[in-house]
N, C-alpha and C positions, 0 to 999 in steps of 0.2 A: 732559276728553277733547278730544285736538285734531281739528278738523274733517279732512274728507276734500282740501278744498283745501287745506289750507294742510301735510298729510301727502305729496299728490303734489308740491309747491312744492319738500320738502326733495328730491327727487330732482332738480331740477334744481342747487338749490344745492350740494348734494351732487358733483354732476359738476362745477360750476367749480372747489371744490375741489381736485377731480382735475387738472382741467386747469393749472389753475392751478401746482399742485405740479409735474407733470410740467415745466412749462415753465421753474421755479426750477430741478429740477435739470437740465434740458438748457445752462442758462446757467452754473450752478455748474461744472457739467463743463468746458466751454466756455474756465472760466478755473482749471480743475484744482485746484478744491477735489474732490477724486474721493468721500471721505469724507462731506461735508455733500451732493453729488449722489447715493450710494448711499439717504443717510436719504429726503432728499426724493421718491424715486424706489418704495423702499420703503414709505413713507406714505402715497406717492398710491394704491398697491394695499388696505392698509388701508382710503381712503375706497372705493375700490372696494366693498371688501366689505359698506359700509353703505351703499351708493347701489344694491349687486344686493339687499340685505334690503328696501329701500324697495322696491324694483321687483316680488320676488316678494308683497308684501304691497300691492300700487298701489291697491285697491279696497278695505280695508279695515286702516286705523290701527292701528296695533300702536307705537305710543310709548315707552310704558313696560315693553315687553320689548325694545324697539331697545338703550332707555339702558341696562337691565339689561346687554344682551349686550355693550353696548359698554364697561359700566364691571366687568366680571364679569371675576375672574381668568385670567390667558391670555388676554385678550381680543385683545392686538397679532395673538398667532397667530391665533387664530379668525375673524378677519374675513381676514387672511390668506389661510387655509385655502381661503376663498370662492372665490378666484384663481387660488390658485398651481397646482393640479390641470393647471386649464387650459393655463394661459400657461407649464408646466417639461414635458408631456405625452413629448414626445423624449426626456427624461430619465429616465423613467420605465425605459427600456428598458437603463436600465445597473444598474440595482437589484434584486436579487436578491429573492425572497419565499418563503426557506424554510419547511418544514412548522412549527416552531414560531412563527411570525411571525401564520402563519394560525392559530392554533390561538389565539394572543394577540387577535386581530384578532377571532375569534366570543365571546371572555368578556368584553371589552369594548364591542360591539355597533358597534363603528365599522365606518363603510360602509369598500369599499376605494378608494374614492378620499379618504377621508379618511385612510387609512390612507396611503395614498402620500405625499399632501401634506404628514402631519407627517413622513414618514422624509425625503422630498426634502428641508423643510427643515433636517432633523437633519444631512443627507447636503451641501449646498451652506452651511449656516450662513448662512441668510437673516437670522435675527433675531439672533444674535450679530454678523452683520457691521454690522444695521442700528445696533446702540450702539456699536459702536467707530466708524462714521461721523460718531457726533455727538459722543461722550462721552469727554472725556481723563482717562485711568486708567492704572494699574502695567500693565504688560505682563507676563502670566505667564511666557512662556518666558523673560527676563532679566532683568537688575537696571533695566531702564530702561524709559522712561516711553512710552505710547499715544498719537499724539494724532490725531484727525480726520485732521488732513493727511496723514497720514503712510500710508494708505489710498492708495494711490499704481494699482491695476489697473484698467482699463479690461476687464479678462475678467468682474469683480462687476457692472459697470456694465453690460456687454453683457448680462446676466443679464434685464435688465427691457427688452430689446428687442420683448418680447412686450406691452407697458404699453400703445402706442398702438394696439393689433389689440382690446385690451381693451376699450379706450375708445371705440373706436367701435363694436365691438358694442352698449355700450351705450346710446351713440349714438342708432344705427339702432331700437334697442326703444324707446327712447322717442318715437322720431320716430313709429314702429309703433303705438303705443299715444296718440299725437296723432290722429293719421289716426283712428283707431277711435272716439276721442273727437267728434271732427267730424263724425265719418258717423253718429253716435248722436244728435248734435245735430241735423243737417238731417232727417234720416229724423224727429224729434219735431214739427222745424218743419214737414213737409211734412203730416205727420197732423195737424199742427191747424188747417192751413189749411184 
């Protein structure tokens, strides 16, 4: 069982991750590999998603359903999922939710922001766009070949301009949840003086 410090630890490392990523593709872009920048960009939302699971779990370890979640089918989406709600929210307003959708949406049990999440990225092709960013393949519509580079729009890329509002939300919780951590400290220290 991993301790509780070294459980709050992966949230930090967790976020340089992120930052990290973000900052490969702002440079990838930078020299118009557009493709390897949409992956990177894409990814760093993904660690997102397991640095908000560490965050809502911050007080007590959950490990071995993190790994589960993270190595569990559809998992690129589902940590995804954690995001995208937020960070595509404007987009939401061009998306239709006819009566059979909801009707889909109560046999399933999915909330409707998860519902939105997977249509948006059905509807923008997040995770289709995120493997043609890395992965050279046949190209369905013609006889000729896929490659990374050839991902050529800054419109996909603008897409994750919501990534650094992200990031500092999560930021600021953790700094939040510092603070809290120190004033639980002192307020012990002052009681046993």
């Amino acid at each position: 069982m991993m301790n509780l410090k070294r459980w709050q630890e992966g949230l930090s490392l967790c976020m340089d991750n992120v930052i990290r990523l973000r900052d490969d593709g702002k440079l990838l872009m930078e020299q118009g590999s557009f493709g390897h920048a949409y992956f990177s960009f894409y990814t760093a939302i993904e660690e997102l998603g397991v640095a908000f699971y560490i965050l809502i779990n911050y007080h007590h370890p959950k490990p071995k359903e993190l790994k589960k979640f993270i190595h569990s089918k559809g998992s690129h989406k589902k940590k995804v999922y954690l995001q995208i709600f937020d960070m595509f929210k404007s987009k939401i307003k061009e998306l239709p939710l006819p009566d059979d959708h909801l009707k889909e949406l109560f046999k399933t049990g999915e909330s409707l922001q998860e519902y939105y999440a997977r249509i948006l990225d059905m509807h923008l092709e997040l995770f289709d766009k995120r493997n043609k960013g890395i992965y050279f393949s046949p190209n369905k519509s013609s006889s000729d070949w896929l490659a990374p580079q050839s991902m050529t729009s800054r419109d996909d890329i603008e897409l994750f301009e919501g990534l650094n509002k992200k990031i500092d939300e999560m930021l600021s919780a953790m700094a939040f949840l510092k603070r809290l951590e120190n004033m639980a400290k002192n307020s012990r220290k002052k009681r046993e003086d």
